[in-house]
C-alpha positions, 0 to 999 in steps of 0.5 A, a space after each residue: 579438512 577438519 584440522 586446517 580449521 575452514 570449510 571447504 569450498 564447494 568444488 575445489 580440488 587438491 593441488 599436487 601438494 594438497 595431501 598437504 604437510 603437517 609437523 607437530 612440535 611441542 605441543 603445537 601441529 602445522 598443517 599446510 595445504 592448498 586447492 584451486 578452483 575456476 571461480 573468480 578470487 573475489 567470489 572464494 572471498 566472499 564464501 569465506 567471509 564471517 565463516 572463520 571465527 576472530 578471522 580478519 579479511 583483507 582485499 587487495 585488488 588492481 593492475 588485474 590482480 586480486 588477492 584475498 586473504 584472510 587471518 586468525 592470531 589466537 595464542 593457541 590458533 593462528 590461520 592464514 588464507 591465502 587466495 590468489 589467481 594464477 596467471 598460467 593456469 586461470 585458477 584461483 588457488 587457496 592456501 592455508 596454513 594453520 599452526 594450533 595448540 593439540 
C-alpha cells in the first residue's frame, strides 16, 4: 500500500472495499482504503506509534470502547488513520485516508 503512506500491519486483510478508492484532482490524489485484524485496537496503536513521519496520535479509550487515530496535516500530505473495534465482528478495523500532492 505504497500510496496510502503507512506500513502494513503485519496480518491485516482487505475489507470488501480495500481495493480501495482513489480520485486525482488537481494535482492532488485521495486514496481511501481499510483492513480488519483480530488484534486488540490498542496493540495496532501501538504498532503504528513513531512509524508515521510528523504523525500525531490520539487515544480515546472508556465504556468498552477504544478508539485510536492517528494524523498528519502537511500542506502537500494529509493522513488520517482511524482504528476502532467493530461490536458485530470483534475486529479492529483500519482506516486510512491519504490526500498528497502527485
Amino acid at each position: 500500500p505504497g500510496d496510502l503512506g503507512i506500513p502494513e500491519y503485519p496480518g491485516w486483510t482487505p475489507t470488501s472495499d480495500a481495493g480501495g478508492i482513489e480520485n486525482e484532482t488537481a494535482g492532488m490524489k485521495t486514496v481511501v482504503a481499510s483492513f480488519t485484524t483480530p488484534d486488540d485496537v490498542m496493540k495496532v496503536g501501538a504498532f503504528y506509534d513513531g512509524k508515521i513521519d510528523k504523525a500525531k496520535k490520539s487515544e480515546i479509550s472508556g465504556g468498552g470502547v477504544d478508539i485510536v487515530t492517528i494524523t498528519r496535516s502537511e500542506e502537500d500530505d494529509k493522513l488520517n488513520l482511524i482504528i476502532t473495534k467493530d461490536p458485530s465482528t470483534a475486529q479492529t478495523t483500519i482506516s486510512v485516508t491519504r490526500t498528497f500532492k502527485k
